[in-house]
HTML snippet that shows the backbone in 3Dmol.js (N, CA, C, O; Angstrom):
<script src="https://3Dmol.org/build/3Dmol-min.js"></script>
<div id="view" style="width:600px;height:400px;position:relative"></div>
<script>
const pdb = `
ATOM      1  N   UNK A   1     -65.636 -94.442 -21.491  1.00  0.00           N
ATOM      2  CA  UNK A   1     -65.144 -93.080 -21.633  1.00  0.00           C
ATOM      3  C   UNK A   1     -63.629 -93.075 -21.471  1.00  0.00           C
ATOM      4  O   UNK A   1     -63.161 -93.685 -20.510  1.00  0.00           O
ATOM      5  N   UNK A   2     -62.851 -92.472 -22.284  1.00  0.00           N
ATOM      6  CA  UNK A   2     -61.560 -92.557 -22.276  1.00  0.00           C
ATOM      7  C   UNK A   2     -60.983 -91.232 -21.272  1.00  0.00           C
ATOM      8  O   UNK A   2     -61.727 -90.310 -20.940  1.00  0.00           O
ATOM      9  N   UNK A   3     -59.675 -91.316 -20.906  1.00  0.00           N
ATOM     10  CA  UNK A   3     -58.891 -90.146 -19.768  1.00  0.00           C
ATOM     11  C   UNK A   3     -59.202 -88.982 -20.920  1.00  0.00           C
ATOM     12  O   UNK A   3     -59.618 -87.952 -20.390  1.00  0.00           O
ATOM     13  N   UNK A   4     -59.156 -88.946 -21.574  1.00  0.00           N
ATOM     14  CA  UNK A   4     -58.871 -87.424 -22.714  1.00  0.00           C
ATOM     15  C   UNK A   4     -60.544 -86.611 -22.870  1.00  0.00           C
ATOM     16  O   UNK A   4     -60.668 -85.387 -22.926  1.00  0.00           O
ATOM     17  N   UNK A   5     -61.727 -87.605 -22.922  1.00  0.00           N
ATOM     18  CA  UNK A   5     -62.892 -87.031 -22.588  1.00  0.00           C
ATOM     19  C   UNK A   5     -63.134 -86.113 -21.516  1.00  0.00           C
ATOM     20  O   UNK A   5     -63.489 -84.937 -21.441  1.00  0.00           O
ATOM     21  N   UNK A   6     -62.642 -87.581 -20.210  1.00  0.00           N
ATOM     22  CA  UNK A   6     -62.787 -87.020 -19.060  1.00  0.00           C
ATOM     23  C   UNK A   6     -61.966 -85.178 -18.208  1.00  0.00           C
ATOM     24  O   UNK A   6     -62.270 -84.368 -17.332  1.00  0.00           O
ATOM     25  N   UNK A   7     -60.906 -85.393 -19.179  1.00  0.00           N
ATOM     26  CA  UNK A   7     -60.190 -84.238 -18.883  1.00  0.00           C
ATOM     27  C   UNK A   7     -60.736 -83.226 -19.303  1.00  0.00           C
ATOM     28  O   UNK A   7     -60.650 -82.261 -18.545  1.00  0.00           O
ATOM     29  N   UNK A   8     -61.509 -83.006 -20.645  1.00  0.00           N
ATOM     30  CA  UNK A   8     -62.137 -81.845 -21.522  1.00  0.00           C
ATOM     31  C   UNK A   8     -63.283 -81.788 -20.731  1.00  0.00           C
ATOM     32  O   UNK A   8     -63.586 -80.640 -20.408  1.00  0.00           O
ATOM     33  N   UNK A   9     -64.219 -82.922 -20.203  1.00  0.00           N
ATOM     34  CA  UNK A   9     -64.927 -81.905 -19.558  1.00  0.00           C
ATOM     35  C   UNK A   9     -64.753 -81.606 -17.655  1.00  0.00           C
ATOM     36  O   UNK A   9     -65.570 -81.187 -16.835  1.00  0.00           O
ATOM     37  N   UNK A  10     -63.509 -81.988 -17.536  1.00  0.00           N
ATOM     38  CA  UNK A  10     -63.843 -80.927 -15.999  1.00  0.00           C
ATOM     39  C   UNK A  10     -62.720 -79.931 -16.632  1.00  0.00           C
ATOM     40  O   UNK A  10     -62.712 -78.999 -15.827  1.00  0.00           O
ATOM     41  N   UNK A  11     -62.037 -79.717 -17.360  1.00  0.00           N
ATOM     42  CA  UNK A  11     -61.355 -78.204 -18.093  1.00  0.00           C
ATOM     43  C   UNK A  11     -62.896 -77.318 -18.290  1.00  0.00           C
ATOM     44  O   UNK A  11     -63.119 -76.163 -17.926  1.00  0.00           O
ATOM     45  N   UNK A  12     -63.739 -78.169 -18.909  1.00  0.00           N
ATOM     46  CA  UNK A  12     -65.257 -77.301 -19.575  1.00  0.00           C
ATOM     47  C   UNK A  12     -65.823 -77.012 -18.069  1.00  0.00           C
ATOM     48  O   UNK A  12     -66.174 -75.838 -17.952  1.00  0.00           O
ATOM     49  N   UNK A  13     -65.990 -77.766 -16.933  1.00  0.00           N
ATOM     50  CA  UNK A  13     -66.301 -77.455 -15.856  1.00  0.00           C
ATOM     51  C   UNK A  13     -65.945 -76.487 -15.309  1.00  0.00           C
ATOM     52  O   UNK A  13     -66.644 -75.536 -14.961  1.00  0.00           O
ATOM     53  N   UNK A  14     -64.630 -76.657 -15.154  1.00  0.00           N
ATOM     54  CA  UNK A  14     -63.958 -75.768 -14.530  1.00  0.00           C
ATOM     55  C   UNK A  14     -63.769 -74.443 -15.524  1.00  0.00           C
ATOM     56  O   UNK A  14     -63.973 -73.595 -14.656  1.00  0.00           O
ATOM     57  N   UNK A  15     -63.564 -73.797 -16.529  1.00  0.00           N
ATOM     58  CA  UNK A  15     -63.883 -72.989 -17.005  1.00  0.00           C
ATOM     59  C   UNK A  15     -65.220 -72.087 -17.007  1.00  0.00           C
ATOM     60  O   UNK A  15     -65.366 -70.901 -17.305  1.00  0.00           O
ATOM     61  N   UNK A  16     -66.284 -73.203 -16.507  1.00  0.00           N
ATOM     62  CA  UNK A  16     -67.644 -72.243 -16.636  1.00  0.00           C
ATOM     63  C   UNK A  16     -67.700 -72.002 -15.091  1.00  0.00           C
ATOM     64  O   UNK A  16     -68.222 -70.917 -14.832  1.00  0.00           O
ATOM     65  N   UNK A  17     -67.451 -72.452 -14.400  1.00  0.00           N
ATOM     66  CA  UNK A  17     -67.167 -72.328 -12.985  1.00  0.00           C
ATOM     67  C   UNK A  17     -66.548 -70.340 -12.566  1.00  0.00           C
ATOM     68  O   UNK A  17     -66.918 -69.434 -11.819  1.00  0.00           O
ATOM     69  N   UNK A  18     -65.290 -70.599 -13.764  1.00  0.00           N
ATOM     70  CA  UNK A  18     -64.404 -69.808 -13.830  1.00  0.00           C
ATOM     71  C   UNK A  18     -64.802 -68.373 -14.506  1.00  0.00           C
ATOM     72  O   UNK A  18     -64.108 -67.517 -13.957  1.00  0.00           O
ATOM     73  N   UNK A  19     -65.395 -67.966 -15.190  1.00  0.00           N
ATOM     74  CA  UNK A  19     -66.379 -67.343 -15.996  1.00  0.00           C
ATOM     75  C   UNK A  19     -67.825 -67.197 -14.686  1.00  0.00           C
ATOM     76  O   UNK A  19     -67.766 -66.146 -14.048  1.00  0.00           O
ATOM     77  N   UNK A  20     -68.688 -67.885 -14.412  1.00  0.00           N
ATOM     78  CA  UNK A  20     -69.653 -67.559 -13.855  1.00  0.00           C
ATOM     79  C   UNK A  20     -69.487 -66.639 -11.889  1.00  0.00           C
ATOM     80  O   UNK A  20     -70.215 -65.830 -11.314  1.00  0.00           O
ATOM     81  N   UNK A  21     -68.287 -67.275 -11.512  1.00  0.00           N
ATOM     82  CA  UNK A  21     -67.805 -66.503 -10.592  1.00  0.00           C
ATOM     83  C   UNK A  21     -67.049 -64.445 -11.595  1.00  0.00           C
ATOM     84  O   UNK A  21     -67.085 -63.217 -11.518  1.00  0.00           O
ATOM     85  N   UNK A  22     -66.753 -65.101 -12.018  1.00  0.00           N
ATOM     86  CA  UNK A  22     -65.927 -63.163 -12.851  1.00  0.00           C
ATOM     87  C   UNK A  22     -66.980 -62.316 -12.966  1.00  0.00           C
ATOM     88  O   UNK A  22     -67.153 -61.206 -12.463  1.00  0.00           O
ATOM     89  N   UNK A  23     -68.011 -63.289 -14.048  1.00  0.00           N
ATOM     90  CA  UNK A  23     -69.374 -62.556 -14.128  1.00  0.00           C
ATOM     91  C   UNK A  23     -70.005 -61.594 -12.898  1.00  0.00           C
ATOM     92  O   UNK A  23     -70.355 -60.415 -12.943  1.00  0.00           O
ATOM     93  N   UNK A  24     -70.016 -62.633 -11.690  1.00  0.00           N
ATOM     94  CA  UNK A  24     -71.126 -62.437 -10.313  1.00  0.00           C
ATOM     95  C   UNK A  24     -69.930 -61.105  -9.726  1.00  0.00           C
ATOM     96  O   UNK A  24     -70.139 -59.929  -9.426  1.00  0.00           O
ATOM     97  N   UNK A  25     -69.204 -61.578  -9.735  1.00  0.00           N
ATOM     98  CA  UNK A  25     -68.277 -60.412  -9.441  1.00  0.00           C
ATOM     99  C   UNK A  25     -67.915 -59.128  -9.627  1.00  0.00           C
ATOM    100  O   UNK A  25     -67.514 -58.329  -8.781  1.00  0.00           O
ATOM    101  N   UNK A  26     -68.159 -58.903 -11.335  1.00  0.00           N
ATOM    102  CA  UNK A  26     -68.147 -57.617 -12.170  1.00  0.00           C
ATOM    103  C   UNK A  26     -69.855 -57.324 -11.795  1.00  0.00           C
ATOM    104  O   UNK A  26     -70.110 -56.134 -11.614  1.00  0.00           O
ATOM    105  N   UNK A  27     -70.413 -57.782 -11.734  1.00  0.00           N
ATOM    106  CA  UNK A  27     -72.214 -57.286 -11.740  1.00  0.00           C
ATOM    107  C   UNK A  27     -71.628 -57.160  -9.964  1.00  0.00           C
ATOM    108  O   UNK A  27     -71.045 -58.196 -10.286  1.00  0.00           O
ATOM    109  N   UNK A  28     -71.412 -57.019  -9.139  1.00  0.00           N
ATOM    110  CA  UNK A  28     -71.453 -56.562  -7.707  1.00  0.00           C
ATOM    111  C   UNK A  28     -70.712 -55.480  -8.111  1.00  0.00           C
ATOM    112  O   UNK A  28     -71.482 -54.524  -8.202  1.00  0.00           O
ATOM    113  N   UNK A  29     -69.418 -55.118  -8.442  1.00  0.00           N
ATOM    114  CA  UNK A  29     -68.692 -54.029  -9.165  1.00  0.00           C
ATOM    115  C   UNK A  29     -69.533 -53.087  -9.403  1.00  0.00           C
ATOM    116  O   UNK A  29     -69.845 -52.092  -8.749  1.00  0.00           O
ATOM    117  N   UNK A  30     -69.888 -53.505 -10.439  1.00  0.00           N
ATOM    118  CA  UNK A  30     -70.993 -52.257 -11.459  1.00  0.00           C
ATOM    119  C   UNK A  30     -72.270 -51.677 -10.472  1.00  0.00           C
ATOM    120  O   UNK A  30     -72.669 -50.522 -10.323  1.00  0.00           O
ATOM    121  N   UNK A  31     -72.777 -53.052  -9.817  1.00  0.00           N
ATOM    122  CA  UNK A  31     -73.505 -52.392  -8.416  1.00  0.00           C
ATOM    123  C   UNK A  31     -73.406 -51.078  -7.435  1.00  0.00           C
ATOM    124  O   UNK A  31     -74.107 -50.109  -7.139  1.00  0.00           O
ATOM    125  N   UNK A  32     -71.791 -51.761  -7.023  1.00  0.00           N
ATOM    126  CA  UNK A  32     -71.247 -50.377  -6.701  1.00  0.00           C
ATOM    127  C   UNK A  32     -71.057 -49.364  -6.570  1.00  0.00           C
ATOM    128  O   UNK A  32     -71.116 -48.723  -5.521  1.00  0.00           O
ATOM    129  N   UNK A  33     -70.749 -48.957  -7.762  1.00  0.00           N
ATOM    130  CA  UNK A  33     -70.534 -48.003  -8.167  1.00  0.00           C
ATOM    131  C   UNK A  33     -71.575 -47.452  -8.701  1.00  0.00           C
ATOM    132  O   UNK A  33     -71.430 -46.263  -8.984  1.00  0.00           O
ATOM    133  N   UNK A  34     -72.837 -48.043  -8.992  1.00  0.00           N
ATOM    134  CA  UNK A  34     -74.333 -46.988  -9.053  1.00  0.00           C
ATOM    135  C   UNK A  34     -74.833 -46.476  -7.669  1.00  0.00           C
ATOM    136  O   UNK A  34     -75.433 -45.417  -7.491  1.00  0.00           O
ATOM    137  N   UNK A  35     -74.482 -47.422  -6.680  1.00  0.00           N
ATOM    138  CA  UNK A  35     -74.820 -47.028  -5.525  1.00  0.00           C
ATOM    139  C   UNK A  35     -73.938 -45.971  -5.160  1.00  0.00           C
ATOM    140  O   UNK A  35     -74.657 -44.988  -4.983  1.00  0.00           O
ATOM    141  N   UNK A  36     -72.829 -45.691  -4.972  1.00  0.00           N
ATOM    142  CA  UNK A  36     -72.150 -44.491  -4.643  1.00  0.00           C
ATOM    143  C   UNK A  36     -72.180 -43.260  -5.281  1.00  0.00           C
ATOM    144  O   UNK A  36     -71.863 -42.231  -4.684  1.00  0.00           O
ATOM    145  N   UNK A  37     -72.659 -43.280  -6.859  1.00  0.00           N
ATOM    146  CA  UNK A  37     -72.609 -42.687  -7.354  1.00  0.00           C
ATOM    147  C   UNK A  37     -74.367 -41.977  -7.158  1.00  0.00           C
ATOM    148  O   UNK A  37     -74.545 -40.768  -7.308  1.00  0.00           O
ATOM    149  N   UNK A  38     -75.366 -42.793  -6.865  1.00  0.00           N
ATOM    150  CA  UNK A  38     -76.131 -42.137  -6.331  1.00  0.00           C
ATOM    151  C   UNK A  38     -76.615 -41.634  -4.564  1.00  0.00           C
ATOM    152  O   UNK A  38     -77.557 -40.976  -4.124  1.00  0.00           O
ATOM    153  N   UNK A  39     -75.558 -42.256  -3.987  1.00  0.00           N
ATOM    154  CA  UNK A  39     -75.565 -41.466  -2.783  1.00  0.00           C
ATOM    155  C   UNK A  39     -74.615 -40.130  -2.894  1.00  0.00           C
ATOM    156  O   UNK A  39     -74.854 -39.262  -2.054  1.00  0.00           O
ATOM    157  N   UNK A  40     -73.451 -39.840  -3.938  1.00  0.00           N
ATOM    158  CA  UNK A  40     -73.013 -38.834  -4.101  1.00  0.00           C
ATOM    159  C   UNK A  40     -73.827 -37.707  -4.444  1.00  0.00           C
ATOM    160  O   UNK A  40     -73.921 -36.626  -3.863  1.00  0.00           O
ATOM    161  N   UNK A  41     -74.535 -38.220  -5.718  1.00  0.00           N
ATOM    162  CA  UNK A  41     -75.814 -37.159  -5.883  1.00  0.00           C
ATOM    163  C   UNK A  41     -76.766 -36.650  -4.733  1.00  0.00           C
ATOM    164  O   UNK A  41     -77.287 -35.545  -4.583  1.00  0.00           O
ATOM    165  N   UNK A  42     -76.831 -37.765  -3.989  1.00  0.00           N
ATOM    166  CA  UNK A  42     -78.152 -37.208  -2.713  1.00  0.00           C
ATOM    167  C   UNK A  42     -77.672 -36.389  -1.458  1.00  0.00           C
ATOM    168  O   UNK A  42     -78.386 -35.765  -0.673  1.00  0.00           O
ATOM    169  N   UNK A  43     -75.794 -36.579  -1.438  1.00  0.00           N
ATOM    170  CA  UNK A  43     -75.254 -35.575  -0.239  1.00  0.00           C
ATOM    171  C   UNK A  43     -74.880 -34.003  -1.038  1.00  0.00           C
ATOM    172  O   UNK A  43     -74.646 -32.902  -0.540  1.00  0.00           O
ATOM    173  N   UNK A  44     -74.948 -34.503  -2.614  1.00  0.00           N
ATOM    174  CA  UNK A  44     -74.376 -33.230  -3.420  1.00  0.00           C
ATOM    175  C   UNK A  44     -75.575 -32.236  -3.254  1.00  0.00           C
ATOM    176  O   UNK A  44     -75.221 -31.057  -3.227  1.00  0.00           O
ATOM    177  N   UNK A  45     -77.060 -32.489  -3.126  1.00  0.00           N
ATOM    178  CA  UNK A  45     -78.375 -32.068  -3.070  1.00  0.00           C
ATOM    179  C   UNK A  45     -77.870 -31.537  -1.823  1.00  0.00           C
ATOM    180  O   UNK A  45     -77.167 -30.528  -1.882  1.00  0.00           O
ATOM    181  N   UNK A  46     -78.200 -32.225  -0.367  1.00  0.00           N
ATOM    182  CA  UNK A  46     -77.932 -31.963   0.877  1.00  0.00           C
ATOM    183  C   UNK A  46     -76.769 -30.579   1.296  1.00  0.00           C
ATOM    184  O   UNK A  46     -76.672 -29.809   2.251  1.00  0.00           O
ATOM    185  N   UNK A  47     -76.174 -30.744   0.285  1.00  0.00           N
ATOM    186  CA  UNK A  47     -75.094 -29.525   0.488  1.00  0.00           C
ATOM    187  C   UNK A  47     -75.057 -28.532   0.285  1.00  0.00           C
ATOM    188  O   UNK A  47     -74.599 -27.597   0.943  1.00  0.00           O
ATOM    189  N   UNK A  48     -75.937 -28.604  -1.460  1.00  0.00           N
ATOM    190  CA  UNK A  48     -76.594 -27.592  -1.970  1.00  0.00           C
ATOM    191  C   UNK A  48     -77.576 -27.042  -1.043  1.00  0.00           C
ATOM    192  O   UNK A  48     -77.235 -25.959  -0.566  1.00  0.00           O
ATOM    193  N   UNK A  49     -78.762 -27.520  -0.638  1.00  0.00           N
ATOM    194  CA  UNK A  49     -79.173 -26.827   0.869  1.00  0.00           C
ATOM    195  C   UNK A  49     -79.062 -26.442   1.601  1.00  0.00           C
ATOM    196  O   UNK A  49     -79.700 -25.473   2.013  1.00  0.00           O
ATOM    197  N   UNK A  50     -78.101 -27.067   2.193  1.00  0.00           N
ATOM    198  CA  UNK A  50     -77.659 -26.331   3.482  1.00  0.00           C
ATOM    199  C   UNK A  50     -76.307 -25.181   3.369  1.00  0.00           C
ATOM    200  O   UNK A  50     -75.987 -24.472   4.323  1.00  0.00           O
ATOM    201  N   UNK A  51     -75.579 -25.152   1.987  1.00  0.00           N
ATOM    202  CA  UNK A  51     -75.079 -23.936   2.189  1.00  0.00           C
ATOM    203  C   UNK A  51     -76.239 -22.412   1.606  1.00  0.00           C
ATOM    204  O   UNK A  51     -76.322 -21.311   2.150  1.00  0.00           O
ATOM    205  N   UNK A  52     -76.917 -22.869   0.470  1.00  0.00           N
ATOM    206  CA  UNK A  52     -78.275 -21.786   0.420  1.00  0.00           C
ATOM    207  C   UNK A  52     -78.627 -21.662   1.759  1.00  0.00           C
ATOM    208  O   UNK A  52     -78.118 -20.621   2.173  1.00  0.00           O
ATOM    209  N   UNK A  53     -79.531 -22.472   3.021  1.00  0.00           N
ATOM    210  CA  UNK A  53     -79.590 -21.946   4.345  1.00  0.00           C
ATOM    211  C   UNK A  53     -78.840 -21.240   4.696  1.00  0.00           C
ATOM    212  O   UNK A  53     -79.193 -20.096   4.979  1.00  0.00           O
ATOM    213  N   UNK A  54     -77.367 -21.676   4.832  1.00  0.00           N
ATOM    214  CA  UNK A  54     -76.300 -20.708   5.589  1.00  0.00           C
ATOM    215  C   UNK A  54     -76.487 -19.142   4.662  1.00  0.00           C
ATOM    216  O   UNK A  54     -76.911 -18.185   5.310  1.00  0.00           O
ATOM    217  N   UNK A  55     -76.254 -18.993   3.588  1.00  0.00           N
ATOM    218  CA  UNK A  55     -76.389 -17.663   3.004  1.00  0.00           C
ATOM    219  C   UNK A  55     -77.544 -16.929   3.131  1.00  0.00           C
ATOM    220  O   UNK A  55     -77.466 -15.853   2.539  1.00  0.00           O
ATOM    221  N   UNK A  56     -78.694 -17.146   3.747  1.00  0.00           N
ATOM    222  CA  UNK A  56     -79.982 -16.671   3.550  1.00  0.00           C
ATOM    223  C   UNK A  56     -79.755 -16.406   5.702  1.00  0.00           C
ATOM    224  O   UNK A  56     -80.022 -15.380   6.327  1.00  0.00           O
ATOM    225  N   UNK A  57     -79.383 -17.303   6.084  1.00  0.00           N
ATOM    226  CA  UNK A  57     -79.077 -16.834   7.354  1.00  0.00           C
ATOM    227  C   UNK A  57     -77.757 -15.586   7.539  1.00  0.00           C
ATOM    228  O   UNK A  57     -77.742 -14.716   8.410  1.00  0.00           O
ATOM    229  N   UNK A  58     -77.296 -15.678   7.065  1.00  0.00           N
ATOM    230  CA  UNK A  58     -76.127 -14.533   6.988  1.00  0.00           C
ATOM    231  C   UNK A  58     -76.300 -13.404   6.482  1.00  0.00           C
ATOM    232  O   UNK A  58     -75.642 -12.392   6.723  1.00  0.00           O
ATOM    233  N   UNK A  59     -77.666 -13.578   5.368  1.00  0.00           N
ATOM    234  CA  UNK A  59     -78.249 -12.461   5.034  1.00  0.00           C
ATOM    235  C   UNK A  59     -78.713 -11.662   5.746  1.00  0.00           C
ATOM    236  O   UNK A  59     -79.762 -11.775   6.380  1.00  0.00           O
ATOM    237  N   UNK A  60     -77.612 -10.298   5.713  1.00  0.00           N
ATOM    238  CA  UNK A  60     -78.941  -9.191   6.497  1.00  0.00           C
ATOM    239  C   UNK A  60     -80.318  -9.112   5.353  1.00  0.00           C
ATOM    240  O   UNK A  60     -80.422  -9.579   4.219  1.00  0.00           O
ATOM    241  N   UNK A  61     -81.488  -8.151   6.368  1.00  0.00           N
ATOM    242  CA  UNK A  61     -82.493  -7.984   5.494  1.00  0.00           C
ATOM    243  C   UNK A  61     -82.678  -7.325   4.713  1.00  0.00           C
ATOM    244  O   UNK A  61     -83.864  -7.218   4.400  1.00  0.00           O
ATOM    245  N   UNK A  62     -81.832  -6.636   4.065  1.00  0.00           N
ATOM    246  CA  UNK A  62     -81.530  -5.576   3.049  1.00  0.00           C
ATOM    247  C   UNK A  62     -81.297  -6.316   2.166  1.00  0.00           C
ATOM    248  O   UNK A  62     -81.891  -6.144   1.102  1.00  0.00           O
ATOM    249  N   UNK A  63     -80.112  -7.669   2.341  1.00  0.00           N
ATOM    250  CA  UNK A  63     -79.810  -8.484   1.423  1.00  0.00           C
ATOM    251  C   UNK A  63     -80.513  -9.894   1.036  1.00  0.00           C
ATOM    252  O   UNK A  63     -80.103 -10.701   0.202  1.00  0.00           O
ATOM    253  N   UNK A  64     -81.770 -10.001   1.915  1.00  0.00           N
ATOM    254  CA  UNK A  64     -82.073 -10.990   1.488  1.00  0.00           C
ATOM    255  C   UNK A  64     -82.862 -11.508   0.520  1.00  0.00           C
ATOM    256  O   UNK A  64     -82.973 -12.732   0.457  1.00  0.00           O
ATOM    257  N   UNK A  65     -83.437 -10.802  -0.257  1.00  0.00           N
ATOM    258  CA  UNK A  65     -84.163 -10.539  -1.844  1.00  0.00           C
ATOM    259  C   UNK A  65     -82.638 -11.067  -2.548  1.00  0.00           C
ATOM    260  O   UNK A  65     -82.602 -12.216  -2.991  1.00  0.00           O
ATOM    261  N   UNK A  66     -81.784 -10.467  -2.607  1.00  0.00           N
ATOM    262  CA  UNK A  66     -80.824 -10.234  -3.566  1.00  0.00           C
ATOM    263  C   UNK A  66     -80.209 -11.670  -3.740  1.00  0.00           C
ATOM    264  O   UNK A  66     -79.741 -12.015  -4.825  1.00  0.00           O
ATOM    265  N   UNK A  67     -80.225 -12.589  -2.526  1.00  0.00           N
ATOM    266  CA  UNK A  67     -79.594 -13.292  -2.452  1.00  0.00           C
ATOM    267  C   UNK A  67     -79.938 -14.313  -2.808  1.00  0.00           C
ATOM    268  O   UNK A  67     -79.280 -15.278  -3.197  1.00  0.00           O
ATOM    269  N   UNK A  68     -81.923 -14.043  -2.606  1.00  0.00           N
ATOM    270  CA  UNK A  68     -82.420 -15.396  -3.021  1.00  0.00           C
ATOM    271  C   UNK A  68     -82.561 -15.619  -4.553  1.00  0.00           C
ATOM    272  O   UNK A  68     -82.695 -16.656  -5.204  1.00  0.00           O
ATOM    273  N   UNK A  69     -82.487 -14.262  -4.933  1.00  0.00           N
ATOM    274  CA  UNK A  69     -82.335 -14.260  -6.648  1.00  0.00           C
ATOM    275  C   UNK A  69     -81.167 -14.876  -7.214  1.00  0.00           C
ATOM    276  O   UNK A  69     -81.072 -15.612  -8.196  1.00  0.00           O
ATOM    277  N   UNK A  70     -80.536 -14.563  -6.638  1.00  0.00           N
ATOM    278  CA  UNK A  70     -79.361 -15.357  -6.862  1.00  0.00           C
ATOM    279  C   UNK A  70     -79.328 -16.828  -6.722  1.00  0.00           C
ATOM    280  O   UNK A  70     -79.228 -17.478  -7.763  1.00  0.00           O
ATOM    281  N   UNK A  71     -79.383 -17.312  -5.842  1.00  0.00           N
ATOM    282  CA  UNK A  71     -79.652 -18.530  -5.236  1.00  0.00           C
ATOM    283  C   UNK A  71     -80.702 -19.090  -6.281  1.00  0.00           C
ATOM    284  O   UNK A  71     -80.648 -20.306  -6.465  1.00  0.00           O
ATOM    285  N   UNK A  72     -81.481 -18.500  -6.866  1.00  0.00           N
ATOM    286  CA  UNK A  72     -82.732 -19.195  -7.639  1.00  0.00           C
ATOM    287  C   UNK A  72     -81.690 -19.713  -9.027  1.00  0.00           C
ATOM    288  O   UNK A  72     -81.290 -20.821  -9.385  1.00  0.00           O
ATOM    289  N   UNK A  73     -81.514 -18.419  -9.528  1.00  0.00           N
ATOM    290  CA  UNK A  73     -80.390 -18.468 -10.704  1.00  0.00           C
ATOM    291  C   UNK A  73     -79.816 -19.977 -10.734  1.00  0.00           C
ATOM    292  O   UNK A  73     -80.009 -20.881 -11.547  1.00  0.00           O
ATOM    293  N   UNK A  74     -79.109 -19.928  -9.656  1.00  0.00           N
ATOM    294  CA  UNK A  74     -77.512 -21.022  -9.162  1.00  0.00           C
ATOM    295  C   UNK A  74     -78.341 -22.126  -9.254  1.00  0.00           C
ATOM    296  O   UNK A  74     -77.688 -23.011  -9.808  1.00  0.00           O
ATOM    297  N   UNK A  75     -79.677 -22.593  -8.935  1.00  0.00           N
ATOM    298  CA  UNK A  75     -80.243 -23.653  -9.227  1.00  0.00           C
ATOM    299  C   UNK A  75     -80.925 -24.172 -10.604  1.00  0.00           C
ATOM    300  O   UNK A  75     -80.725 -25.256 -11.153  1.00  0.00           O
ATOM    301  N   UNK A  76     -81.639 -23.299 -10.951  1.00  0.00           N
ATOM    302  CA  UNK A  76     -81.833 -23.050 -12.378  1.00  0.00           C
ATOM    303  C   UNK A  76     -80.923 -23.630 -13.380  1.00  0.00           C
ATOM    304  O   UNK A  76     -81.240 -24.564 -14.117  1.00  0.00           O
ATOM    305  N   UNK A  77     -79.828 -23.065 -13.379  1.00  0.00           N
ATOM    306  CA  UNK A  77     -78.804 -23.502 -14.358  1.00  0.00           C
ATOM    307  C   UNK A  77     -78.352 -24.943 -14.071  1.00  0.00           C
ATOM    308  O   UNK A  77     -77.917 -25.684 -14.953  1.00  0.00           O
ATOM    309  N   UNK A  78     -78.502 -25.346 -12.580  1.00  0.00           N
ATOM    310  CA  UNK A  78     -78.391 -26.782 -12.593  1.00  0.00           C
ATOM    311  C   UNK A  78     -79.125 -27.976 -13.369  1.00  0.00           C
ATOM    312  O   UNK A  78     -78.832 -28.965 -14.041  1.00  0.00           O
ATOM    313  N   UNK A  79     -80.232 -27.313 -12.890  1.00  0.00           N
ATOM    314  CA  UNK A  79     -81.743 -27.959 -13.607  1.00  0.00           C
ATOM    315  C   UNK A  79     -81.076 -28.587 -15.109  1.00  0.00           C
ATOM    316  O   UNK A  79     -80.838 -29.781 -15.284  1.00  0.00           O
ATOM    317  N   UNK A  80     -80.879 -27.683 -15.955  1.00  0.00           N
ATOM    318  CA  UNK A  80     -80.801 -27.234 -17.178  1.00  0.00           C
ATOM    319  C   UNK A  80     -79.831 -28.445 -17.838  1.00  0.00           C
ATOM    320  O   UNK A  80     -79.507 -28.398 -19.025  1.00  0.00           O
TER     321      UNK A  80
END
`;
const viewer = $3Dmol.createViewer("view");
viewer.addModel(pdb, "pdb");
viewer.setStyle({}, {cartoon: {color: "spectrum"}});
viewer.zoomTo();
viewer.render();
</script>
């Protein structure tokens, strides 16, 4: 085997080396960011709840029909 073989393949080594680390790297990335992006959704839910609670507690009882209609609405259109 001559020096000029030997060089092409640890360049080929070292290139797939080089590539298979970027790869593992961008796929933890992309991981990421599904994970945050679905814990954002699950505190965005959580919030949505608990400020409907707070308004239905603040509701006097005169207002509290009115409010939950409302409140139904405001979810509804989320759905959608």
């Amino acid at each position: 085997m001559s020096y000029e073989v030997l060089y092409y393949l640890m360049a080929l080594a070292f290139g797939a080396g080089g590539a298979y680390v970027l790869l593992k790297q961008s796929r933890k990335d992309v991981n990421g960011v599904g994970r945050k992006l679905n814990d954002e959704l699950a505190r965005s839910a959580t919030r949505h709840h608990n400020v409907s609670l707070a308004l239905m507690l603040l509701a006097g009882d005169e207002h509290r029909e009115k409010v939950s209609e409302l409140l139904k609405e405001s979810h509804e259109e989320q759905g959608e």
